[in-house]
N, C-alpha and C positions, 0 to 999 in steps of 0.2 A: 876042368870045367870051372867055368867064373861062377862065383855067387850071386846071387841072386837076391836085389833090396827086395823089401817086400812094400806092396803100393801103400799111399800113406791111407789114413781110416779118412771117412767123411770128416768127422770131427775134426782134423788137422788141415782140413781143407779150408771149410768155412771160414775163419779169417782170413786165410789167401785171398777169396774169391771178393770178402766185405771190402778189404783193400783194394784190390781191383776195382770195384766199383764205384767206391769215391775216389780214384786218378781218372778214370775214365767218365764221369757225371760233369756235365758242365756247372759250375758254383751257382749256387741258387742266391741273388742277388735281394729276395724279400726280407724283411726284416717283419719278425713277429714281437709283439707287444710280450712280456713277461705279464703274468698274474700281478694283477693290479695296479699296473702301469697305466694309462689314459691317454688319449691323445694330447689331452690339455697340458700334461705334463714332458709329451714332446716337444709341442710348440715351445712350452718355456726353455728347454734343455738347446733350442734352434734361435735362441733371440727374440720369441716374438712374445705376448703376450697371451696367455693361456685360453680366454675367454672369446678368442675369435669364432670359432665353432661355440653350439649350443651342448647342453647337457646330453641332450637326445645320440649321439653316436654310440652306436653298438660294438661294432668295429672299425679298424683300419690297419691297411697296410704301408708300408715306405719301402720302393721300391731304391735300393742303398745306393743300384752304379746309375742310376738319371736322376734320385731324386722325389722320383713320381708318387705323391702321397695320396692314396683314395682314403674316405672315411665317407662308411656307410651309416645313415640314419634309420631310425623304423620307417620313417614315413617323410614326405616333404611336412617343411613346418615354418612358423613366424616366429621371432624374436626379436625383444625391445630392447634395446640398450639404454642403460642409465641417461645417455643425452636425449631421448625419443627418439633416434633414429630406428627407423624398422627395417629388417634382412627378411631374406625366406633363402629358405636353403632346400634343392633340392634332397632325393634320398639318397644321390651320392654327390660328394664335392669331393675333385680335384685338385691338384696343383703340384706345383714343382717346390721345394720346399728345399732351402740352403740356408744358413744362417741370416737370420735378420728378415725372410722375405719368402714370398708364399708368391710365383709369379703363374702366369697361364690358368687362371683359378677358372674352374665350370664349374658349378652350380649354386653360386650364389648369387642375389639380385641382392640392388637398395635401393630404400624407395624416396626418389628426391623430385619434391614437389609434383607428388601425384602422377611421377613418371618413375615404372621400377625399370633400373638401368645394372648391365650382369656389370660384378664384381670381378675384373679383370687381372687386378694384380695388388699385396701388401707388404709394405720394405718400411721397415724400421732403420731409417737412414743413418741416425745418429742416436743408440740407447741415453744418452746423457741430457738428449732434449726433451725427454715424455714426451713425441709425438710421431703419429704413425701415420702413412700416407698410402689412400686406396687411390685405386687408378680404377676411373669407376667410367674408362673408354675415352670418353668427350672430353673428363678436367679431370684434375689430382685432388683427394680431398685429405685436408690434413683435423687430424683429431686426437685430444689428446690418451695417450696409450694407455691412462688410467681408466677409460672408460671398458677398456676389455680385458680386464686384469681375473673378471671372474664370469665363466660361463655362464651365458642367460637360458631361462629357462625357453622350452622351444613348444608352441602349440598348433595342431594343425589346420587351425586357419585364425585370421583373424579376429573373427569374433570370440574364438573360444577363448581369448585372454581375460585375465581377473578383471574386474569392475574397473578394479584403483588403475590399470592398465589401459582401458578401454577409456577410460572418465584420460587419464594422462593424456593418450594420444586425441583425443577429440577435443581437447583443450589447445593442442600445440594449432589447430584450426580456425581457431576463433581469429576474426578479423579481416578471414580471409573472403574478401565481397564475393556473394550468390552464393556461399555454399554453407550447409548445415550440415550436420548428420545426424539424422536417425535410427536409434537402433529397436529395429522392429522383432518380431519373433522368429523370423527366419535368419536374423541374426543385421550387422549393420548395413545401412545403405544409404550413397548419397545423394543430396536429394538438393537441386537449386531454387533458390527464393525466387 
């Protein structure tokens, strides 16, 4: 009579089966931030300048085999860049992100001359020239890349910005015929001569 193995214990099993599991799991394609990592510190590690998004993001994901970068805020919000330009960033923005360039972007607007126009695409053409170029739908807008070297701070609406903030942009207005602004206690509003 043949001998008889005897069956293996659970215990000898369990790694069989863990292996099994991961040949058999399709490769999970997300990439997670390590502790203390930042998105801002992605963007630089990709070519671009760190300070495109605001301070405000909570999290984000980069999705490794397209590209697909979400970054989630607490809240939509407004921020001023060092040249007075104003963004608003929804509480999620998108894009496709490869080195140099953030393309197919949803949820950002800028706002040019009183019209906010969504923020479609940004490619760092040539790092050697400090100048970054949005594709803001209608024209290409070239700016230099020093202006977004440091994330700006993000409020959730306009009015809620500091004085020195609010006094900047209502100055970059002056001159402009029929229009003033007032900022009343419900916060500003425009108002024609």
């Amino acid at each position: 009579m043949a001998k008889r193995r005897p069956f293996p214990s659970l215990v000898a099993v369990i790694p069989l089966i863990g292996v099994l599991f991961l040949v058999a799991t399709p490769e999970v394609a997300v990439s997670r931030a390590a502790p203390g990592d930042t998105i801002h510190a992605l963007l630089r590690t990709h070519g671009l300048p760190g300070g495109l998004l605001p301070r405000g993001v909570e999290s984000y994901s980069l999705d490794e085999a397209n590209g697909l970068l979400e970054a989630r805020l607490s809240a939509p919000c407004y921020a001023k860049y060092d040249d007075g330009d104003l963004a608003f960033f929804d509480a999620v923005v998108r894009g496709n992100l490869s080195f140099g360039a953030l393309r197919g972007v949803e949820g950002l607007s800028q706002e040019e001359l009183f019209v906010w126009l969504p923020v479609k695409g940004i490619v760092v053409t040539d790092p050697s020239s400090g100048v970054i170029l949005f594709d803001i739908g209608y024209a290409h807008k070239r700016l230099s890349r020093s202006l977004f070297e440091d994330p700006p701070e993000c409020t959730p609406s306009f009015t809620d910005m500091s004085d020195a903030a609010y006094a900047a942009r209502s100055k970059d207005w002056q001159g402009v015929p029929g229009l003033r602004m007032r900022r009343g206690a419900a916060g500003g509003e425009y108002l024609q001569d």
